[in-house]
Each structure stands twice: as C-alpha cells, then as structure tokens.
N, C-alpha and C positions, 0 to 999 in steps of 0.2 A: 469252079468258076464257069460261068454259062459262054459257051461258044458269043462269035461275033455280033450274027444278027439276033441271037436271042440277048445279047447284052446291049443292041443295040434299043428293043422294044421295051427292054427292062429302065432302060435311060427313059422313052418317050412315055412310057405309064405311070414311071415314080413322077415327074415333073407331072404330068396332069392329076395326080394325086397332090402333089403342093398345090396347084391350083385351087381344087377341091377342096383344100384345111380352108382356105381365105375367106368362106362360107360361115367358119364356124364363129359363134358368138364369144368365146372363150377367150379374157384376158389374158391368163397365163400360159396355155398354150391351143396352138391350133393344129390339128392334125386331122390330116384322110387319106383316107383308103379307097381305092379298088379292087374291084373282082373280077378277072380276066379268066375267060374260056375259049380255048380254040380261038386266040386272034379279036376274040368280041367280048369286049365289056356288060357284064354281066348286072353289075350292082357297085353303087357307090356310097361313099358316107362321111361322113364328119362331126368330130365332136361336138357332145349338145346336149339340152335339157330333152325330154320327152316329150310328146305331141300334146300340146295344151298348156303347157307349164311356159313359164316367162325365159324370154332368151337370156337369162344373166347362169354364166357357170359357175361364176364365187360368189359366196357370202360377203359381210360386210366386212370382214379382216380378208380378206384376198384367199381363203382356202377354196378347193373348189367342192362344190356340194353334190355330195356323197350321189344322187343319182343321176347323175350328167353319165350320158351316156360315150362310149367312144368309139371310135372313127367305125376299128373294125368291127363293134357289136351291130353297131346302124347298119352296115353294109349286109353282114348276115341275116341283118335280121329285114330288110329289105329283099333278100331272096327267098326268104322262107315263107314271105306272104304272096308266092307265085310260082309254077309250073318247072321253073329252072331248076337244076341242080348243082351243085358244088363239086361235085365228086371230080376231081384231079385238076382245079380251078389253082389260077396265081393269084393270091392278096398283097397288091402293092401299099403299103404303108410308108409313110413320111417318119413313121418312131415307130421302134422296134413294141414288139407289144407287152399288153403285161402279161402277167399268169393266169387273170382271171378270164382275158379274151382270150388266153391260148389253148385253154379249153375248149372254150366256145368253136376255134378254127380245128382245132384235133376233129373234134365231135360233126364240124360239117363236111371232115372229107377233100378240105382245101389240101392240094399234095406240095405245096411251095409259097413260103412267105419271102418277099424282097421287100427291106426298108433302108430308110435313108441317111437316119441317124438313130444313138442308140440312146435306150432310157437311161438312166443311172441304174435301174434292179434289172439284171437280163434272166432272171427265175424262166420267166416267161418262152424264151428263146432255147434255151437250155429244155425244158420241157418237151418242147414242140421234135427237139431234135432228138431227144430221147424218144417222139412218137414216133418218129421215122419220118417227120415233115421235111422236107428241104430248107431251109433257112440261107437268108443268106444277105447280108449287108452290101448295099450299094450305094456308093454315097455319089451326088451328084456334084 
C-alpha cells in the first residue's frame, strides 16, 4: 500500500482519469488512463476507434468492434510518437487492464499500474505482476 501522500496523488490522478474515460465514445464501456512521471502527466487516453474511422465502438448487436482501441494502448501509444519516456512512469487506469495492453505496459517500462475497478479476466494484472510491475487496485 502506498504511503500517505503518494495515496493521496493516486486518489487525484485516478479521478482525472475518470474524467478522461467521459471523452470516450463507447456505449458499453468508458475508460482512461494516465501516464504520470515525476509529478507530470505525461500522456493520456481513452477508449476508441482509430484516427479516421467513425466514433461508434459497437456494431449493430451492441459487441464492441474488434479494433477499438483502449484507454491504456492510446496513451502509450501517444508517447511513443514524442521525445518522452516511460521508463519507471505510473499508468492510472479506471479498469484494471487486460492481457493484451499488459504487454504493451511490461514492454514500455511503465514500473506501476493503479486502477480503480477491476475487469471480470484479471490474466492481465497477474502478468504485469509476474513482470515485476507494481500493480495495485485503488478504488475511489
């Protein structure tokens, strides 16, 4: 469990990360992330179609389609087109991630995930912990 005032920052970046999901076009769910370095927001995101494609994330039966991107991929992949780095960065998410972004977070170097509620598959979280990431649920 994080000391005080780091549980106190962790409260005020997950809430600005709820903010951030509000953004998203997605029916069934809305979720985002941040990317905190040293105190400074690095990079932020939320789930979504891809640049160009129409803001609907479900098909016409309500699943949502296969390349809607999420919270946390936006986010990394919003640093990775700039000078920043990730190396020992916090990603605050609103939902725990899955397995296929927790790659993506292993592989940037992020050294701590806080989220705020958890998926129904936690593959993802389990992984990250086995990479040696910090994980850690906080619920607001």
């Amino acid at each position: 469990m994080a000391n005080i005032k780091t549980a106190k920052y962790d409260a005020a970046y997950l809430r600005m990360a709820a903010e951030w999901s509000k953004l998203s076009y997605c029916q069934r769910r809305q979720v985002g992330a941040l990317i905190v370095k040293g105190r400074s927001i690095i990079s932020d995101g939320y789930n979504g179609t891809p640049s160009g494609f129409e803001n609907f994330c479900e098909d016409e039966e309500g699943y949502t389609k296969w390349y809607v991107l999420h919270a946390e991929a936006n986010a990394i992949l919003k640093v990775a087109s700039t000078t920043q780095s990730y190396e020992g960065a916090t990603l605050y998410l609103t939902m725990s991630p899955c397995r296929e972004c927790s790659k993506l977070i292993h592989q940037a170097g992020i050294r701590r995930v806080v989220y705020a509620s958890e998926y129904k598959d936690l593959s993802g979280v389990e992984f990250l912990r086995k990479a040696g990431v910090e994980v850690e649920l906080f619920g607001l």
